[in-house]
C-alpha positions as CSV (number, residue, x, y, z in Angstrom):
1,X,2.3,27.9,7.1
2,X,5.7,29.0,5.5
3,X,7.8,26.5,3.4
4,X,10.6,27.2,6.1
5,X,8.9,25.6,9.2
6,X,7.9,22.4,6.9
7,X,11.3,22.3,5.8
8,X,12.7,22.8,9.9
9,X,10.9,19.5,10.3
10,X,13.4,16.6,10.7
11,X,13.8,13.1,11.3
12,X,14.3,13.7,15.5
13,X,12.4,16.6,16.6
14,X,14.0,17.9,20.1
15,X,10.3,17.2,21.7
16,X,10.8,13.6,20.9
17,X,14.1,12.5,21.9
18,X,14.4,11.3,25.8
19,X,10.8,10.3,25.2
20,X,9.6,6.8,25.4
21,X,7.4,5.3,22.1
22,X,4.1,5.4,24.0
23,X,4.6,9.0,25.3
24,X,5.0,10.0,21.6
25,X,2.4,8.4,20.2
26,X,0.7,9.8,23.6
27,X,1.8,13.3,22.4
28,X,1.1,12.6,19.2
29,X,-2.6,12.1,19.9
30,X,-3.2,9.5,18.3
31,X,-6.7,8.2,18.0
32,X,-7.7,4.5,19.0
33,X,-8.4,1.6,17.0
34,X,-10.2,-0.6,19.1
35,X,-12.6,2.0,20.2
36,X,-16.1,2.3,18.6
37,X,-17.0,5.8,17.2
38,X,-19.3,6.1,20.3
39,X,-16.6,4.9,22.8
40,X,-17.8,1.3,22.8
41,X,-14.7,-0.8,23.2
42,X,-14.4,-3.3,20.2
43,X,-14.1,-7.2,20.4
44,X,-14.6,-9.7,18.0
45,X,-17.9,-9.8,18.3
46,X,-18.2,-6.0,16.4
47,X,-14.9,-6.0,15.0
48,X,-16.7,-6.0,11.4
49,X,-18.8,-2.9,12.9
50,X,-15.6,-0.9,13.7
51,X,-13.9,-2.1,10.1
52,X,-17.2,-0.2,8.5
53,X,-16.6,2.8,11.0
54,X,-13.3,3.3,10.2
55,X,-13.9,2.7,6.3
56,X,-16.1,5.2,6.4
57,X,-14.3,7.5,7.7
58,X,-11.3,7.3,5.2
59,X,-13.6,7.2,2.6
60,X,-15.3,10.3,3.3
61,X,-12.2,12.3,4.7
62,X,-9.6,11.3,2.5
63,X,-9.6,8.4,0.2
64,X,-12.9,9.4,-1.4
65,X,-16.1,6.2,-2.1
66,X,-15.0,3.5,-4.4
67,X,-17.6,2.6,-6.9
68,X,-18.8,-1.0,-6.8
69,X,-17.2,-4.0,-8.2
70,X,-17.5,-5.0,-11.6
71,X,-19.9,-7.3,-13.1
72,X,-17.3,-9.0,-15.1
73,X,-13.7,-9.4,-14.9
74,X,-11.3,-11.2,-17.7
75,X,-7.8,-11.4,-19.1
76,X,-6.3,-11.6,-22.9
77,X,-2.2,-12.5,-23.0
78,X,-1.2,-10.3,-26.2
79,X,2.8,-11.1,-25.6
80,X,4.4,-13.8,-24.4
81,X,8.2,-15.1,-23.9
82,X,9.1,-18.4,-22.7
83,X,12.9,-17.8,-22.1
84,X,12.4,-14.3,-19.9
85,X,15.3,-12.8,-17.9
86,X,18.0,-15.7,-19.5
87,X,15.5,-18.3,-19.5
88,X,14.4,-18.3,-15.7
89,X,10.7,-17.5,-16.3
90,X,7.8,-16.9,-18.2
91,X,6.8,-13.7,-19.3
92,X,3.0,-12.7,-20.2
93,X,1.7,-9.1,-21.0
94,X,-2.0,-9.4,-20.7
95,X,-5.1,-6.9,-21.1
96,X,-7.4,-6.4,-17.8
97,X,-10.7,-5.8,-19.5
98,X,-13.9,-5.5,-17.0
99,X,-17.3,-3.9,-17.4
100,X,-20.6,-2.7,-15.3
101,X,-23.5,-2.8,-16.9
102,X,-24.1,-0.1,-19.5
103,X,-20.6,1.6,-19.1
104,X,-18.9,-0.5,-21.7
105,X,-15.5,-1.9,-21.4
106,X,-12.2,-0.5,-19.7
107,X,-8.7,-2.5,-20.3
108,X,-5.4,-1.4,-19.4
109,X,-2.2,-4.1,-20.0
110,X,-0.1,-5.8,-17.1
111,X,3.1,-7.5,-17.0
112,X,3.5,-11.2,-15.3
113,X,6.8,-12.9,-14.7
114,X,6.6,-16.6,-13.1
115,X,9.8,-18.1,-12.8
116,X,10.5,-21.8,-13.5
117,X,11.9,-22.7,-10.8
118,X,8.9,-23.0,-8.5
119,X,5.5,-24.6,-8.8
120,X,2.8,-22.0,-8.4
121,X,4.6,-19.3,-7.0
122,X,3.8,-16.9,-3.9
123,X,3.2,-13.4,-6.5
124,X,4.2,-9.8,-5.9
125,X,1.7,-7.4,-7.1
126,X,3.5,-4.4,-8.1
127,X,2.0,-1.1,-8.4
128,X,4.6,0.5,-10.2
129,X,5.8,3.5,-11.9
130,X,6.5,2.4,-14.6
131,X,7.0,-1.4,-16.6
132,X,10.2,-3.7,-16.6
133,X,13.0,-2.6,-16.9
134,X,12.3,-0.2,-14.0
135,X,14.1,1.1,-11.2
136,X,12.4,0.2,-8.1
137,X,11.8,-3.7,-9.4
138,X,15.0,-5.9,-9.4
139,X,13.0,-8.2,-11.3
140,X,16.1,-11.5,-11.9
141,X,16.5,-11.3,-7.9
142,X,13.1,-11.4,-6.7
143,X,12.7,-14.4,-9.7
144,X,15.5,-16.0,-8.3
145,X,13.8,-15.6,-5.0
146,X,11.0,-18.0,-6.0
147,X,8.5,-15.4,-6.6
148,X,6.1,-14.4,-9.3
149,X,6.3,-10.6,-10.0
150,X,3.0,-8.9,-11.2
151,X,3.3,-5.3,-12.7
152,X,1.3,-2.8,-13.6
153,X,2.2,1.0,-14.1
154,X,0.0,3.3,-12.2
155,X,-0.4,5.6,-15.5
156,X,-1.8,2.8,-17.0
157,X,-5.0,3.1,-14.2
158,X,-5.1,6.6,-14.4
159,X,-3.1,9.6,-15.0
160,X,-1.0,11.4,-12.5
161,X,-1.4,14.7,-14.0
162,X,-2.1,17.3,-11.3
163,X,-5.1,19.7,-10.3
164,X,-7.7,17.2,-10.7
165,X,-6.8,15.3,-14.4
166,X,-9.4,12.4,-14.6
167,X,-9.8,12.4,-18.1
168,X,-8.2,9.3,-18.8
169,X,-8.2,5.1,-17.8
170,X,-10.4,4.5,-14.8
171,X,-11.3,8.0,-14.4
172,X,-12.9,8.6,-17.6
173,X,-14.5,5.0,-17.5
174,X,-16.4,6.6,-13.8
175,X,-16.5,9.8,-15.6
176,X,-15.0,11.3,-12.1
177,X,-15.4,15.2,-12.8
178,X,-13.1,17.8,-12.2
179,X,-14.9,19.5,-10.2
180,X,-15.6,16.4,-7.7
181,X,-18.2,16.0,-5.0
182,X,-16.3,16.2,-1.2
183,X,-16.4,12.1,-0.7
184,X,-15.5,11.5,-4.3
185,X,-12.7,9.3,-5.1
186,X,-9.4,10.3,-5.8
187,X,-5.9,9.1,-7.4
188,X,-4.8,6.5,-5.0
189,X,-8.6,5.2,-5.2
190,X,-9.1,4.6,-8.6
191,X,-5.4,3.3,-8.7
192,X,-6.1,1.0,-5.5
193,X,-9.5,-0.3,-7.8
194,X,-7.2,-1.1,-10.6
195,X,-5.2,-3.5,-8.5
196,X,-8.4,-5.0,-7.4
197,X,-9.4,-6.0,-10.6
198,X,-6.0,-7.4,-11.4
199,X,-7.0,-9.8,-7.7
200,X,-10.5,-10.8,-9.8
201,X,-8.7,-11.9,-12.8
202,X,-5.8,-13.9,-10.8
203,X,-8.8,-15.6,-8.5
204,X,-11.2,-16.7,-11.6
205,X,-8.1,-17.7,-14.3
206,X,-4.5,-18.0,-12.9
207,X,-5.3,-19.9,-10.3
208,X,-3.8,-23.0,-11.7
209,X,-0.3,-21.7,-11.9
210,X,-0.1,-18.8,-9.6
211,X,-1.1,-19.1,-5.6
212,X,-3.2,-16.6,-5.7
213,X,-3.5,-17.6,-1.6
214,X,-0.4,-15.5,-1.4
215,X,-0.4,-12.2,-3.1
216,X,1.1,-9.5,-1.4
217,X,0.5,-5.9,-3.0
218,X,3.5,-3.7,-2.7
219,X,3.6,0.4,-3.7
220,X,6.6,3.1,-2.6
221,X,5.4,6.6,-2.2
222,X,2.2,7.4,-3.5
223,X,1.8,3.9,-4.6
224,X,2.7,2.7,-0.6
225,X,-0.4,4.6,0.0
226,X,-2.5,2.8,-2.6
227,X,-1.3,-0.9,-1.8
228,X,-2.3,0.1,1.7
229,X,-5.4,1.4,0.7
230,X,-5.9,-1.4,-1.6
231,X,-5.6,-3.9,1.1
232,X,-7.6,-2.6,3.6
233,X,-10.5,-2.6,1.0
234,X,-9.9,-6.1,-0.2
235,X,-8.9,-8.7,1.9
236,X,-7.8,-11.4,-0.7
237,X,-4.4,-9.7,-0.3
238,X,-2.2,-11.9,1.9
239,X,-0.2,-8.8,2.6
240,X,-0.1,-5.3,2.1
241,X,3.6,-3.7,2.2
242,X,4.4,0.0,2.3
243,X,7.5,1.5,1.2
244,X,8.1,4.8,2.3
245,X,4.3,5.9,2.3
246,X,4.4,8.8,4.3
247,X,1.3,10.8,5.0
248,X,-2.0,9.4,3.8
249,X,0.3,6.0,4.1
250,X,1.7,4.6,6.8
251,X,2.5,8.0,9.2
252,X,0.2,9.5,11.2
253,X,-1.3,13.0,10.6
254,X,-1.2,14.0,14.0
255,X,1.6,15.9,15.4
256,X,3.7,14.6,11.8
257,X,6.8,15.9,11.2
258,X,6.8,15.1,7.4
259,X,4.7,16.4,4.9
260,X,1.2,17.9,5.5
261,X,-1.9,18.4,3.6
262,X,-0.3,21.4,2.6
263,X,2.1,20.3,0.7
264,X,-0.3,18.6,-1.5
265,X,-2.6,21.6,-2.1
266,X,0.9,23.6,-3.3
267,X,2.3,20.9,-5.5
268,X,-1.3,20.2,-7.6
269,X,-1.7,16.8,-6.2
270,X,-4.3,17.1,-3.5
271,X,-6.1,14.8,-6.3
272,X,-4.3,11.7,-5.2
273,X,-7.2,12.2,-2.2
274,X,-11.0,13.2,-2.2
275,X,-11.8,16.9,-1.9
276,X,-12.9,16.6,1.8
277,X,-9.5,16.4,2.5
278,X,-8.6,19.3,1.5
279,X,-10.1,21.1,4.2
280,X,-7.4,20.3,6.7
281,X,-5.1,22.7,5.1
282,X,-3.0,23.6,8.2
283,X,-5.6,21.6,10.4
284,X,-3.7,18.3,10.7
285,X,-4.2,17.0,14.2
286,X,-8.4,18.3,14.2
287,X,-8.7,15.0,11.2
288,X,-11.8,12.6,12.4
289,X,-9.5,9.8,11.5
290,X,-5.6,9.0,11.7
291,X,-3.4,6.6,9.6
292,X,-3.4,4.1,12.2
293,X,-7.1,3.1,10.9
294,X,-6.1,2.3,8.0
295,X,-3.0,0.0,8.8
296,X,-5.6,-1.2,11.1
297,X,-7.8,-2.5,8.6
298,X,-5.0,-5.3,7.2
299,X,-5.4,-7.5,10.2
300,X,-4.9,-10.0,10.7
301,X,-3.4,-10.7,7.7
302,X,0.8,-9.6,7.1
303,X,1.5,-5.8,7.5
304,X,5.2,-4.6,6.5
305,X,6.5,-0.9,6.2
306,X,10.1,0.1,5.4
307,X,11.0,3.5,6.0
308,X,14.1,5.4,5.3
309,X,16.4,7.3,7.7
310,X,16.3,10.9,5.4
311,X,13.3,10.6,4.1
312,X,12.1,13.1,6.2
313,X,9.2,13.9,3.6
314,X,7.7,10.5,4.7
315,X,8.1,11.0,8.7
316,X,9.4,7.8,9.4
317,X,9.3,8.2,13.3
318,X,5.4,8.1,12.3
319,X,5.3,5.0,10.2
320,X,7.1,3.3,13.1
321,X,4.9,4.9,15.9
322,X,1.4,4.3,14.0
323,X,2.9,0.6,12.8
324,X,3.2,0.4,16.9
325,X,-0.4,2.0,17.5
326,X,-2.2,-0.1,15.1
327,X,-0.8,-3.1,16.8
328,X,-3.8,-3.3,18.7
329,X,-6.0,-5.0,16.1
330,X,-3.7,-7.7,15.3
331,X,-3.6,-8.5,19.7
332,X,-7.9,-8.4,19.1
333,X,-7.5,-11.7,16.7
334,X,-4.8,-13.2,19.8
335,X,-1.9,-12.1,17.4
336,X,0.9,-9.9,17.7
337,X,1.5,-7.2,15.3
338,X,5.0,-5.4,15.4
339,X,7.3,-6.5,18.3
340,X,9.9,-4.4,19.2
341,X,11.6,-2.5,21.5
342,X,10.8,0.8,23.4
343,X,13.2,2.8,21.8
344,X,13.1,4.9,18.4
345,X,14.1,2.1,15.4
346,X,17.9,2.1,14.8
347,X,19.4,2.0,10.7
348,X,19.4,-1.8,9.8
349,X,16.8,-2.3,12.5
350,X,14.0,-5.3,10.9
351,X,11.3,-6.2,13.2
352,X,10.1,-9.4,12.3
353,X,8.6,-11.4,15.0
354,X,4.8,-10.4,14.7
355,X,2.4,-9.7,12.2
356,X,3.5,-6.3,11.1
357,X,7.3,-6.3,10.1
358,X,9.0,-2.6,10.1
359,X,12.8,-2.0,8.9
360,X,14.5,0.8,8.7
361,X,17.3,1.6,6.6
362,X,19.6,4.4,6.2
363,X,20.0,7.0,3.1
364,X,16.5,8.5,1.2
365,X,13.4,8.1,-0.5
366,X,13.8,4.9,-2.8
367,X,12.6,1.6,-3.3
368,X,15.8,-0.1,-2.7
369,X,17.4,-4.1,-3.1
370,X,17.7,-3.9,0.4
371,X,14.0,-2.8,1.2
372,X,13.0,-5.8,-1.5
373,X,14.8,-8.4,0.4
374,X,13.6,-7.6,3.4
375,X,10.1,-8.0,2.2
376,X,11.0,-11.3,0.6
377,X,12.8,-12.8,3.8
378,X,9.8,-12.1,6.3
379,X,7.0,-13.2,3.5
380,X,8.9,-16.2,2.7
381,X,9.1,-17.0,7.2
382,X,5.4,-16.1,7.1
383,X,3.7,-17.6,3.9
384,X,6.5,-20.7,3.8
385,X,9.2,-20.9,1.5
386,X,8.3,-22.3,-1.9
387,X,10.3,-25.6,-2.5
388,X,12.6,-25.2,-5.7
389,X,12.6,-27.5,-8.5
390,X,15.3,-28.9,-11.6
391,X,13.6,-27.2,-14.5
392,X,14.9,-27.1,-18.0
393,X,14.9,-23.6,-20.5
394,X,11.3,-24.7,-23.1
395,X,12.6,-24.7,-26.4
């Protein structure tokens, strides 16, 4: 496959413009969800059987096997500030240390942000590319919102050095080789764990002054791909969002017209998945799994994607089609998961009746304001607004 036919790709293909959203996914082929792996139709009664099925399968084809939990879990605050972003909140940096027997200790820091105005806030768990001040967190709005903002920076997990790097943070701790077994983890694993841990230490010692009922773990790019993967793991998460995800995120494989497997394997960071994947180098649509699985794997608890009108990278056509196609679990649980009409999503469109909100917004790749407040507005519908409070800057 030639850089020029991935780069002929766009945002409407000709195939898929007079045709109706279930004759693309149709085309698309996508696989189902409520379908066992031997064709048994799923209900409630196996719905836990089909969740391991479809585990499996992106554990062994593209996420890689995460290791087991830890024994033990704790925080230590090393920095605090009472009068944070012009006295509205709290600031904490704090040390996520855990340990498995005989392996010894692994820490890497965190940032928390609880604003004043609210009594144990609903919390934003940030997978991040970097700390405050950063570009994709407009940390005084979201306060102002009434949320908590949790961040940690991805590097801080791992590395995101290419061609298989896991010398340092949670890859060193697993001693993950280079040279990795075909189901072994990758990237967006070991980053995916880290947030994890961060859950264990909210659950067992914030508690009190965070509602840790009501964490929803966000990531853009890459790090869309690991909150997904995250919460699909771990269902403590209230809600999972994805911001521009893409492939291995929230678009399908099948039929894509964003980026492949291919473009991983040329850029160095076919690492962020386990080596199995690898082998569908230009073999896309013969995958035993499809993204749709793993949206599928949030419900019934609160789905939302944005996407972006250029991002072409990202194939957001296929976050809204496989947003659509994983609908299907939420209707298992008598829910409904994205509502919309039968039509290709529209700039400025926000889908917010069901369980799964979508948006879609115009310009590129980016974690934007706009995306933030959309996330904010249909968590705050869903999870109930927190009710402000008179508070007063601590001296």
């Amino acid at each position: 496959m030639t850089d020029k036919t991935i780069a002929e790709r766009g945002y409407l293909p000709v195939l898929e413009e007079n045709m109706t959203r279930d004759k693309m996914i149709a085309e698309r082929g996508y696989l189902p969800v409520l379908e066992m792996n031997d064709g048994t139709p799923v209900t409630l009664e196996n719905w836990e059987e089909r969740r391991a099925e479809m585990l499996e399968l992106l554990e062994k084809y593209c996420f890689g096997r995460t290791p087991r939990k830890p024994d033990r879990v704790w925080g230590d605050v090393v920095e605090s500030a009472i009068n944070w972003v012009a006295g509205k909140a709290l600031y904490q940096k704090v040390n996520i240390n855990f340990e498995i027997d005989g392996m010894g200790v692994c820490t890497f820091p965190i940032t928390i942000h609880i604003p004043y105005k609210v009594v144990r806030p609903n919390v934003f768990l940030h997978i991040a590319f970097n700390q405050v001040p950063e570009k994709y967190t407009p940390l005084e709005e979201i306060l102002d919102a009434g949320w908590a903002v949790i961040v940690v920076n991805y590097k801080d997990l791992v590395n995101d050095n290419i061609g298989g790097d896991f010398t340092n943070g949670i890859g060193a701790y697993f001693k993950t080789p280079e040279n990795r077994k075909g189901d072994e983890w990758g990237k967006v694993g070991m980053w995916a764990y880290g947030a994890s841990r961060i859950m264990d230490y909210l659950v067992s010692e914030r508690a009190e002054d965070l509602d840790v009922e009501h964490v929803a773990v966000i990531g853009h790019s890459r790090l869309g791909k690991t909150a997904l993967w995250c919460a699909a793991q771990d269902e403590r998460f209230a809600a999972a969002i994805s911001n521009n995800s893409g492939q291995g995120g929230a678009s399908s494989s099948k039929h894509t017209t964003g980026e492949l497997v291919y473009n991983y394997e040329r850029a160095g960071s076919w690492n962020f998945f386990c080596e199995n994947h690898r082998r569908f180098v230009g073999l896309e649509d013969e995958k035993p799994f499809d993204q749709a699985m793993l949206l599928a794997l949030i419900a019934p608890r609160y789905l939302l994607v944005g996407s972006a009108r250029l991002d072409i990278g990202a194939d957001p056509i296929g976050e809204y089609l496989t947003s659509y196609h994983a609908s299907s679990a939420w209707e298992l649980f008598g829910l409904r998961g994205l509502v919309c009409p039968d039509r290709l999503p529209e700039v400025d469109d926000h889908f917010t009746e069901g369980h799964i909100s979508y948006h879609l917004r115009d310009d590129l790749h980016y974690l934007s304001r706009y995306d933030w407040q959309r996330y904010i507005s249909y968590l705050d519908e869903k999870f109930g607004k927190k009710e402000f409070r008179e508070y007063h800057v601590p001296i």
